[in-house]
C-alpha positions as CSV (number, residue, x, y, z in Angstrom):
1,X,14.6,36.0,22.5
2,X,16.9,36.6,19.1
3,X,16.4,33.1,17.2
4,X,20.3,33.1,16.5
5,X,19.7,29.9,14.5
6,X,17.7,31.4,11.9
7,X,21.1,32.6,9.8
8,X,22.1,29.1,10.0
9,X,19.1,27.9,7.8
10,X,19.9,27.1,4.0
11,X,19.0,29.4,1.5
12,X,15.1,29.2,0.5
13,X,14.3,27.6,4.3
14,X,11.5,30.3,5.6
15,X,11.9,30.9,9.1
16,X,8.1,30.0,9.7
17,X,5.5,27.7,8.5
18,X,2.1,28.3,8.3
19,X,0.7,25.0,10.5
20,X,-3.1,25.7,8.8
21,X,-1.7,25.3,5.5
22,X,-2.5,21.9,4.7
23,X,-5.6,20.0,6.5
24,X,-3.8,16.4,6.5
25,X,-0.9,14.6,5.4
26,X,-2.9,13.4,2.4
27,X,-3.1,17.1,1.4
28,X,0.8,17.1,1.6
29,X,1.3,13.7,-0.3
30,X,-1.2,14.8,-3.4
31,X,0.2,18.0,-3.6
32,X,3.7,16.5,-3.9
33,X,3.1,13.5,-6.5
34,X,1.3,16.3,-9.0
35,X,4.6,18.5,-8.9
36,X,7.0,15.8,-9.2
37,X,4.8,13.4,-10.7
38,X,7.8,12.6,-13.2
39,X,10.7,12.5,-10.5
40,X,11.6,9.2,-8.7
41,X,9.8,9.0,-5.5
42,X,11.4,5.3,-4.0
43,X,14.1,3.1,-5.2
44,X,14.8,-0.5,-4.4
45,X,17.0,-2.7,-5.9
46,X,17.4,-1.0,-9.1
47,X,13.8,-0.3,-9.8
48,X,12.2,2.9,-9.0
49,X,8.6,4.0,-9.0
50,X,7.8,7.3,-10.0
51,X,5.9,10.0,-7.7
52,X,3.5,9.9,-10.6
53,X,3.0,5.9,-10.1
54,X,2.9,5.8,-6.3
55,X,0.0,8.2,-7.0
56,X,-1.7,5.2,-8.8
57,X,-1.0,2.5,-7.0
58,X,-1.7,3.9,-3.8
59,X,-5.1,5.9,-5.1
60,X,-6.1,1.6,-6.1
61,X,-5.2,0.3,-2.6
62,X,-6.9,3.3,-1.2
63,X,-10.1,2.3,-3.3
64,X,-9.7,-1.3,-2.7
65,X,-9.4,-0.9,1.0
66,X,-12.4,1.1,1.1
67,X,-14.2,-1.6,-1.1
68,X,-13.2,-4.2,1.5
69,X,-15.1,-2.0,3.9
70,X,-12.2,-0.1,5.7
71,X,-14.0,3.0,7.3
72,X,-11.8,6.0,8.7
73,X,-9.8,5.3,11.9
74,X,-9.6,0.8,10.4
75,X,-6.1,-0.8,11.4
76,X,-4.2,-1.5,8.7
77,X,-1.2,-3.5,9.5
78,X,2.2,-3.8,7.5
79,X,4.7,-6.1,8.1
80,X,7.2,-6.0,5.0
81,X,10.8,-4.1,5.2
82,X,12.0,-1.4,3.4
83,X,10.6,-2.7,-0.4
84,X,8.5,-0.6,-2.8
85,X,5.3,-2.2,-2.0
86,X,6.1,-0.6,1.5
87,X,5.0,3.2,0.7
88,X,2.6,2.0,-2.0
89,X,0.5,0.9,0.9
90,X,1.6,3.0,3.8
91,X,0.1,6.0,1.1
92,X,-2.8,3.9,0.3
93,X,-4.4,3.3,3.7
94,X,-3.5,6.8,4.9
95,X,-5.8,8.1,1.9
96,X,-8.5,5.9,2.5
97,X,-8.4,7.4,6.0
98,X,-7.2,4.1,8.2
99,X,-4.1,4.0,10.8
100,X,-1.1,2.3,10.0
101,X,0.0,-0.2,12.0
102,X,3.8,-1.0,11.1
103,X,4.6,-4.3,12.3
104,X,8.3,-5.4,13.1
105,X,9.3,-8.6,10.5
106,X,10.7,-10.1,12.8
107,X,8.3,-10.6,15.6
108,X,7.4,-14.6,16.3
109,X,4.2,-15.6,17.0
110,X,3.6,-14.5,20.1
111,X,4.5,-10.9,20.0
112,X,2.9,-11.0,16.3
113,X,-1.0,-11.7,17.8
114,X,0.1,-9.4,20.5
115,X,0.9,-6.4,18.3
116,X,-2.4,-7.2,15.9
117,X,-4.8,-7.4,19.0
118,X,-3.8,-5.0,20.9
119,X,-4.0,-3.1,17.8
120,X,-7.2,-4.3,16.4
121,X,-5.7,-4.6,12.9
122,X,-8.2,-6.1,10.3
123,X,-5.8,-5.5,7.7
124,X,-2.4,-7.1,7.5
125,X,0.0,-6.3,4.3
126,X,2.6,-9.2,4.9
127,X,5.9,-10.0,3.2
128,X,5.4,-13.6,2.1
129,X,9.0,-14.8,4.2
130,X,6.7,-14.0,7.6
131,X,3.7,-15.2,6.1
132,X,4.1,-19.2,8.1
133,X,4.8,-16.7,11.4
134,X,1.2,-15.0,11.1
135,X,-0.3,-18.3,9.9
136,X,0.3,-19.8,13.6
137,X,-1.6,-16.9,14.7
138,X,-4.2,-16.0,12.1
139,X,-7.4,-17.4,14.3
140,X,-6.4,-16.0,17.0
141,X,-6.6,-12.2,15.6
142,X,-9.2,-10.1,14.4
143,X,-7.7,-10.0,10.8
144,X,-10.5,-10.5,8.3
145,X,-7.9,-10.0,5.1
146,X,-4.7,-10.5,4.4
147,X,-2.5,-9.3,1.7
148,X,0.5,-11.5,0.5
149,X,3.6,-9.6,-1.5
150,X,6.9,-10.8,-2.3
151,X,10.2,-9.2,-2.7
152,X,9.9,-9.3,-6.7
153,X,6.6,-8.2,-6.9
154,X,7.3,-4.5,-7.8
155,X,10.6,-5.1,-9.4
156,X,9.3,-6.3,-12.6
157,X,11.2,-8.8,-15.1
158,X,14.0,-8.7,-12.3
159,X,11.5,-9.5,-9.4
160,X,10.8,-13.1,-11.1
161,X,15.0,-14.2,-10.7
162,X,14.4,-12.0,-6.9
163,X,11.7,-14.4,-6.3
164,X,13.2,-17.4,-7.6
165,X,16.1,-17.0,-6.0
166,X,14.1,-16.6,-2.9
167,X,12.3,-19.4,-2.7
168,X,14.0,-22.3,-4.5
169,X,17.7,-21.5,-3.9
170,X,18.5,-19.9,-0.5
171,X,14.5,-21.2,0.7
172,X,13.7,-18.0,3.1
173,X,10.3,-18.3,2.3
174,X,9.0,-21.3,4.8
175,X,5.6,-23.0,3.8
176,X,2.2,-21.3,4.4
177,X,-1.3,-21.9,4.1
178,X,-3.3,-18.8,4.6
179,X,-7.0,-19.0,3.5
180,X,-8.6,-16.3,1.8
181,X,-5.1,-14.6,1.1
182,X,-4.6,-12.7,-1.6
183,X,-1.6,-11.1,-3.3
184,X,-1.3,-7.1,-3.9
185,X,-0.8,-7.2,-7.3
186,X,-4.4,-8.3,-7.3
187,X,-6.1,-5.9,-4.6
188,X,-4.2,-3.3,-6.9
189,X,-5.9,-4.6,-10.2
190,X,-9.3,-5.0,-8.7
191,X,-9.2,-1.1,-6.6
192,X,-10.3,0.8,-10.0
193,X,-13.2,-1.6,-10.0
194,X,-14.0,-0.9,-6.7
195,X,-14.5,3.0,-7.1
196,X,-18.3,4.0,-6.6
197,X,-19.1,0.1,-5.6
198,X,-21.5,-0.3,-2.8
199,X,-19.7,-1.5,0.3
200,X,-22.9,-3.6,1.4
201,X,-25.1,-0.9,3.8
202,X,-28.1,0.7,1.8
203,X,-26.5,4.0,-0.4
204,X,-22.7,3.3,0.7
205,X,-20.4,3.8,-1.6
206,X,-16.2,4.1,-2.2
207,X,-15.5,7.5,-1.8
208,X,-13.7,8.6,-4.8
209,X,-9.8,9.2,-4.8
210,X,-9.1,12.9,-4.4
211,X,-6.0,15.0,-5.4
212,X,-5.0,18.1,-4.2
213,X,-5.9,21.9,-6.0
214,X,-4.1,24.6,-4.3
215,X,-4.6,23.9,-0.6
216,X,-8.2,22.1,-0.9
217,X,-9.2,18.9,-2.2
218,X,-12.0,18.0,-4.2
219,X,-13.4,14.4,-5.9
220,X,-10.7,13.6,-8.7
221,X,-12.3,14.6,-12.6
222,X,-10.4,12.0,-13.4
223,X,-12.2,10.1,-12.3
224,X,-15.5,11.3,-14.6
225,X,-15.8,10.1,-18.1
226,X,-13.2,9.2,-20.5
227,X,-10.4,10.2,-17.7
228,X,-12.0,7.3,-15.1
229,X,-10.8,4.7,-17.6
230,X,-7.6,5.5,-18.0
231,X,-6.7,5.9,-14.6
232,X,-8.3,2.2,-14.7
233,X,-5.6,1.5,-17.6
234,X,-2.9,3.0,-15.6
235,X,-3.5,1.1,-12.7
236,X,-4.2,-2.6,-14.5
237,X,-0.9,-1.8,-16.6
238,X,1.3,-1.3,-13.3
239,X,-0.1,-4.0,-11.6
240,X,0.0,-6.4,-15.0
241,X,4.1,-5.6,-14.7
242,X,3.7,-6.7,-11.0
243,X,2.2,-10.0,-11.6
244,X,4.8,-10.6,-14.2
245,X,7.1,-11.9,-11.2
246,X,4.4,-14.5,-9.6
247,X,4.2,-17.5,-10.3
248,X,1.1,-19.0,-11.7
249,X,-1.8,-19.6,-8.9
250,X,-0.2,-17.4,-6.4
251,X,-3.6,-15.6,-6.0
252,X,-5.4,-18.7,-4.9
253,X,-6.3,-18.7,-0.9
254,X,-4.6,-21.7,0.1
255,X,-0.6,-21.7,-1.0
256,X,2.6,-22.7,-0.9
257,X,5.6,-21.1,-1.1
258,X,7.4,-23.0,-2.7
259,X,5.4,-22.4,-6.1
């Protein structure tokens, strides 16, 4: 059969892939954030993060997600729209191996525990605004941690007016009490830490961030030496802009939204 489409395809568009080219979609992403690691990768509300720092932040909630004992194949669920924090964590759990869940904002209650069980999420990423809908829920999951962002959080100085506005003036964010939450800007601090820490069994470890060479992958350098710590800069230095729009005592288990 003549593939009459072909002369339709723009210029530099082969007219076939090689399918064995690239083992995973974490091959793809790692290969893509070292060639256009200065290029803007997301944009939201004026604020853009870099290919370069979604390869950070996402290589610290990879490693903090494997510190919290998330093994290849663990349910990681988001519920958050379309906000930086979104991909930073989508990229995150995919390179520390888990399945993303992606969990409609909007669900109530009901269709909320619904959606974790049936899932068997034990990780849920949720915006803070639909944090009170999981907290009807909570006991009845399988959810041992959950994360808590807001809509500032990534946005820097901006995110702390975002924020404000938020939750004193138009009061979207209803009042919570989660236990044992924590916010992202923290799991993202404490992933560097987390590389090489045992997860609890006898001689198991976090398995160390990769990035891509060619079409292979192999345990990051950087990660070695003098290069380990700075990647541990990097990432502390990002996530110190982050917590730059929370307000003091967010990290604490039990909270209110209305801080």
């Amino acid at each position: 059969m003549e593939k009459i489409w072909l002369k339709h395809y723009p210029k530099g568009v082969p007219p076939e892939i090689n399918v064995d080219e690239y083992a995973s979609i974490r091959e793809v992403f790692e290969e893509s954030v070292a060639k256009y690691a200065s290029r803007p990768a997301f944009s939201c509300m004026g604020k853009s993060l870099t290919f370069s720092e979604l390869d950070t932040l996402s290589a610290a909630f990879d490693a903090w997600l494997q510190g919290m004992g998330c093994k290849p194949g663990a349910r990681v669920a988001l519920m958050m729209p379309n906000i930086l924090q979104y991909p930073v964590c989508l990229f995150g759990a995919l390179r520390a191996g888990c399945t993303v869940v992606n969990v409609n904002p909007l669900y109530t209650a009901r269709e909320l525990e619904h959606q974790l069980n049936d899932s068997g999420a034990e990780v849920l990423v949720c915006l803070e605004n639909f944090a009170s809908v999981f907290a009807q829920v909570r006991g009845k999951t399988k959810v041992r941690q959950t994360v808590l962002t807001s809509v500032g959080e990534l946005l820097s100085f901006k995110g702390l007016l975002v924020d404000f506005v938020l939750r004193r003036v138009k009061k979207v964010v209803p009042a919570f009490s989660i236990p044992g939450a924590i916010r992202l800007s923290d799991a993202l601090a404490e992933g560097p830490a987390r590389i090489d820490e045992p997860l609890g069994g006898a001689g198991s470890k976090v398995r160390q961030p990769s990035r891509s060479i060619g079409h292979c992958t192999e345990p990051s350098r950087a990660r070695q030496g003098g290069s380990r710590d700075k990647d541990a800069r990097d990432v502390e230095e990002v996530a110190a802009h982050a917590r730059l729009s929370l307000p003091a005592g967010s990290a604490v288990g039990k909270m209110r939204a209305d801080l």
